[in-house]
C-alpha positions, -999 to +999 in steps of 0.1 A: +174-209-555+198-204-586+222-179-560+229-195-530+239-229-555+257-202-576+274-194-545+280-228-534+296-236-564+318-207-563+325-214-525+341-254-534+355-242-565+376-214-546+385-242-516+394-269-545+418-242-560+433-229-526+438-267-516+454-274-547+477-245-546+490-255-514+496-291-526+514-279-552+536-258-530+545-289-506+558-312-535+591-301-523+582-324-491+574-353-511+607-366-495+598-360-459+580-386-444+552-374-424+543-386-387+518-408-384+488-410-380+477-390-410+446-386-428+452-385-466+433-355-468+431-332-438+467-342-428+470-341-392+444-311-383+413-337-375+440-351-348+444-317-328+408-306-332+390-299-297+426-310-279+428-295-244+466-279-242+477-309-226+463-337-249+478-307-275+511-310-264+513-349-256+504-356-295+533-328-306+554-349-287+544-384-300+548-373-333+582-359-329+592-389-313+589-403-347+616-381-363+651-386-360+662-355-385+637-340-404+598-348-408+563-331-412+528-327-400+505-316-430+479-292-418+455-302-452+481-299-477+503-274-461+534-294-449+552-278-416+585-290-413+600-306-379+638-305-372+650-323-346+688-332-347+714-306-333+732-306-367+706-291-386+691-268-358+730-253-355+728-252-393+687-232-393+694-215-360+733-199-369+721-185-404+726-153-409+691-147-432+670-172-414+654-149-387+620-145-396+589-161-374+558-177-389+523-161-392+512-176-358+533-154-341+511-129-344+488-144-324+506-127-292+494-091-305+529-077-300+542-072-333+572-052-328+586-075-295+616-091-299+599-128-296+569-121-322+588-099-346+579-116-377+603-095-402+639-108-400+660-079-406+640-053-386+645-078-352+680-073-364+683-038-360+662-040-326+680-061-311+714-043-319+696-015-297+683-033-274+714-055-263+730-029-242+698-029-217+717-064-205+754-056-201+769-063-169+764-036-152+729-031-160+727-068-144+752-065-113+724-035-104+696-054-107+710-084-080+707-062-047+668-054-059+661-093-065+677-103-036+651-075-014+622-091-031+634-125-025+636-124+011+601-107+011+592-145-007+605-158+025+589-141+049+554-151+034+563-188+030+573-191+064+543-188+076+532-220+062+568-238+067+553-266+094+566-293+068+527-307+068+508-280+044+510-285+008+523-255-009+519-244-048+551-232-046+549-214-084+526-191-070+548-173-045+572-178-067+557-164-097+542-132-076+589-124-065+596-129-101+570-104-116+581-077-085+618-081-094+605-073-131+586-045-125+608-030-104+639-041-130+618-031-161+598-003-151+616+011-119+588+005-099+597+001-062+561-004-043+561-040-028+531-042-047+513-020-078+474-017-074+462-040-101+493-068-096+476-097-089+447-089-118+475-086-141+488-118-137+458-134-136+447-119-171+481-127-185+475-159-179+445-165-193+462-150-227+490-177-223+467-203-221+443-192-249+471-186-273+487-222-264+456-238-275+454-217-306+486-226-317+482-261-317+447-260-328+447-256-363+411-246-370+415-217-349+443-200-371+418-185-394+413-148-376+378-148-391+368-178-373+386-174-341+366-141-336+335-154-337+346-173-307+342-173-269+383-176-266+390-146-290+367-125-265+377-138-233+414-131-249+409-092-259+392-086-222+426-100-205+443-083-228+429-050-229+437-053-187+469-061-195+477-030-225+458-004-202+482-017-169+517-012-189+505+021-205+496+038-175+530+028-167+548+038-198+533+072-193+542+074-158+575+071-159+580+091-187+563+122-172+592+108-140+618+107-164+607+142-180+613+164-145+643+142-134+658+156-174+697+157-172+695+132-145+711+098-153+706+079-122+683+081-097+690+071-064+660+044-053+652+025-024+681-001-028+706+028-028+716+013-056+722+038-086+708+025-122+685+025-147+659+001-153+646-014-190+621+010-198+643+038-191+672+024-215+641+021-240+630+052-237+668+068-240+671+049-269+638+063-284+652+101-275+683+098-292+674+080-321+634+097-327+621+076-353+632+045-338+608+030-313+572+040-319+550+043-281+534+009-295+570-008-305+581+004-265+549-014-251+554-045-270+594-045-259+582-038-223+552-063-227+576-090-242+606-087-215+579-086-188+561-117-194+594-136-211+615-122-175+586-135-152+568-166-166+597-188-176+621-179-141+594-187-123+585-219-140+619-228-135+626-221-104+590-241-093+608-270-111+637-271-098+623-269-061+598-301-071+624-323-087+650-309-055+619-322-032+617-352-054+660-361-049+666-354-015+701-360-020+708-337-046+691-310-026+714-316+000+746-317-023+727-278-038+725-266+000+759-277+008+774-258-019+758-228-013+766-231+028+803-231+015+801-203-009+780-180+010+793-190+048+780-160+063+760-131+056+790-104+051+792-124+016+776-104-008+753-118-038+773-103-067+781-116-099+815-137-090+797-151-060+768-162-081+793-183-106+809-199-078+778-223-072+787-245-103+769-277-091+734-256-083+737-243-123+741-276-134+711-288-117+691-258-129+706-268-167+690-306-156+653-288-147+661-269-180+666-295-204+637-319-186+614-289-181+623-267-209+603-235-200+595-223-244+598-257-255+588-247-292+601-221-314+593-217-353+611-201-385+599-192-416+626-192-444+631-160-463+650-177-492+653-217-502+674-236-477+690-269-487+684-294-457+698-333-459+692-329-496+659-315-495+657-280-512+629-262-493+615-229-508+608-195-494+582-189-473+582-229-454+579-230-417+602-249-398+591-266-362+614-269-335+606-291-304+629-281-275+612-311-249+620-336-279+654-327-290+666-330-248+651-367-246+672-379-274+685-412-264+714-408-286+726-378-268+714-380-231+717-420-229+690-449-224+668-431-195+664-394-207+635-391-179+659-394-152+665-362-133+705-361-134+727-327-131+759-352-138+753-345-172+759-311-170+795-316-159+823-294-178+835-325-197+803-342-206+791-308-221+825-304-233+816-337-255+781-329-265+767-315-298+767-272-290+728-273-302+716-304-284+709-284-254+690-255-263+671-243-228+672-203-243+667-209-279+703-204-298+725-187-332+716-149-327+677-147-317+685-165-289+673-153-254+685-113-246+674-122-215+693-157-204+720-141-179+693-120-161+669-154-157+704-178-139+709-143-118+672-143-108+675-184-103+704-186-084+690-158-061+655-175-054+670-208-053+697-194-026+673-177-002+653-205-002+672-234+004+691-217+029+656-216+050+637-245+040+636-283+031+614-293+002+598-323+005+569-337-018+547-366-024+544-360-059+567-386-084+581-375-117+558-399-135+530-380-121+536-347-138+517-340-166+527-311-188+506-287-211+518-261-238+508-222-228+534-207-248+556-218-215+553-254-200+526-257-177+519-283-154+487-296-152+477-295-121+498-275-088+538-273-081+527-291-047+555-295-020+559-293+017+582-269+034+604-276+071+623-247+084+659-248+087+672-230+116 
């Protein structure tokens, strides 16, 4: 009888003193009004307990509604702080010591990526090495090979292009995007890799497990999340998914191994390059102790599912709210009927930049439909921020889908879908940070140029064969954090050849 009271004693003892270390660590936010509601105690954690991911994400956003520069949600004691005006982001997001990630970043299990790295200075030095896997040349090579699998899109959608069959048009989209990656990361050419489809699926089911674990505060603690039927479900997807790129690491090493003093290698696009894993892999060769076999399957792991998931989503957009404004669809289609007027034109880089109207209607889908809209920092030294000195070690919230429906910036009806506001002068006029679709400072997106070539491409091909029509209304889309923004329910819309 005496232990287990001992013990209990011991147990709220140990709780009182952890609560009232973190309570003393947060008096620095004594300034910062928090979002409300808030329980005196428990902060805002009772509030996101047992939230699906889109209940999740509508009560992020109604509490950032509430903050104009800086506020805070209190997870107990523990304040996290929310930024949401464009002169302190530019001031967070351009500092030149203010790279490292939060603790829940971990949660993605790939530790050295360039997205999860928590440790400022060594996602430094990665990406220095990694940058030159984007140049320009690496990315005019990698247009002929999206453009191939592109047109195999086509081909499958046409067979259900009789304008009356409802078609999730993310799917076919998302199963182009992840062949132009493999085959742009991983040089694989097959139309399709035994295993494909599985991997998708699993990697989904991560996404949407880690979404709700990022928002649910009471799964943080890894002890408790294990015992749960997410953390198992989690490590079977994600066992598929590990075992599916290392089977591919390996194979193309053992490629890269007989093809030694080769740099190019002459593939099925007759196009001469190499892909991401083989600039990883040099990179690892010539500087040995660089990239462990793990650090090259997280970089692969990270571009793969960055390169895929967030193209697709916006390209699934961006058809929707096209089938939603008729005559901006038009107005896209017309452009690219005047730029590429017949099919001598090649799709190369100069060609690409000529449809100016179609990018500012993908920067519209982007700044309605941001595809990461959160990203986190965790200061590595005290930051002063509108008077309020906040120590080492504080996480810092950013909320992408907020910050591009400020009224202040984007007018009276932020909802409204309009590319106008993407004209040189009006972005001219704007704020450099209040339009932050790829994150921005120096850990911004490696990957932004590839995802517009990719866009452009998809967009192209299929506008120049189909209408997009839809019943669906913007009011009717509900959105839901999975890492990426999900809809909640299909990217419905009807499809009508065009001759």
């Amino acid at each position: 009888m005496l232990l287990p009271l001992l013990l209990s004693i011991i147990g709220t003892l140990l709780l009182l003193y952890l609560y009232t270390r973190e309570l003393f660590g947060s008096r620095f936010a004594n300034k910062i009004c928090a979002t409300l509601p808030v329980h005196p105690v428990f902060g805002h954690i009772l509030f996101f307990m047992g939230k699906s991911s889109d209940q999740a994400f509508c009560l992020v956003n109604k509490y950032f509604s509430q903050v104009d520069r800086l506020g805070k949600l209190l997870t107990g004691p523990k304040a996290l702080i929310m930024v949401n005006h464009p002169d302190l982001l530019q001031q967070i997001l351009t500092s030149s010591d203010l790279h490292d990630k939060p603790f829940f970043y971990k949660f993605f299990g790939l530790g050295g990526g360039l997205i999860t790295e928590n440790s400022g200075e060594r996602w430094l030095r990665v990406r220095k090495l990694l940058n030159p896997t984007f140049n320009t040349r690496m990315l005019t090579s990698y247009l002929p090979i999206m453009d191939f699998r592109t047109k195999r899109m086509i081909t499958k959608l046409r067979t259900m292009a009789d304008g009356q069959t409802d078609v999730n048009i993310l799917k076919f989209i998302g199963e182009c995007t992840l062949e132009m990656v493999f085959s742009t990361t991983m040089g694989r050419n097959a139309h399709e890799l035994p295993g494909q489809r599985e991997y998708i699926q699993n990697l989904e089911v991560i996404q949407n497990l880690l979404g709700e674990r990022i928002l649910n505060v009471n799964q943080h603690l890894e002890f408790v999340y294990r015992m749960s039927k997410a953390y198992k479900r989690e490590q079977s997807s994600r066992d598929y998914c590990n075992k599916f790129t290392d089977k591919i690491i390996a194979e193309r090493r053992k490629e890269l191994d007989k093809l030694s003093g080769m740099e190019t290698e002459e593939d099925e696009y007759h196009t001469k390059s190499l892909n991401f894993l083989d600039e990883v892999l040099a990179i690892h060769d010539e500087n040995k102790l660089t990239f462990s076999d793990q650090e090259i399957s997280d970089h692969l792991y990270t571009i793969m599912t960055a390169a895929h998931d967030t193209s697709a989503l916006t390209v699934a957009y961006t058809c929707l709210l096209m089938a939603m404004h008729p005559d901006i669809q038009t107005k896209v289609r017309n452009e690219m009927n005047e730029v590429f007027f017949s099919s001598s034109v090649d799709i190369n880089c100069d060609s690409l930049k000529q449809l100016e109207y179609t990018e500012m209607v993908i920067n519209e889908v982007l700044r309605i439909c941001p595809a990461v809209p959160f990203v986190a920092r965790q200061t590595a030294r005290e930051i002063e921020l509108d008077g309020v000195r906040i120590p080492k070690g504080q996480i810092l919230v950013v909320n992408f889908f907020s910050l591009h429906r400020r009224t202040d910036i984007w007018g009276s009806d932020p909802e409204r879908f309009d590319p106008e506001r993407f004209r040189p002068e009006a972005t001219k006029a704007r704020h450099p940070f209040a339009f932050l679709p790829f994150s921005g400072g120096l850990r911004n997106c490696i990957g932004s140029r590839y995802a517009k070539n990719s866009m452009k491409i998809m967009l192209l091909r299929i506008l120049q064969n189909f209408e997009i029509q839809t019943d669906l209304k913007f009011t009717d889309l509900r959105f839901k954090f999975e890492i990426t923004l999900k809809l909640a329910g299909p990217h419905n819309v009807r499809l009508v050849k065009i001759n």
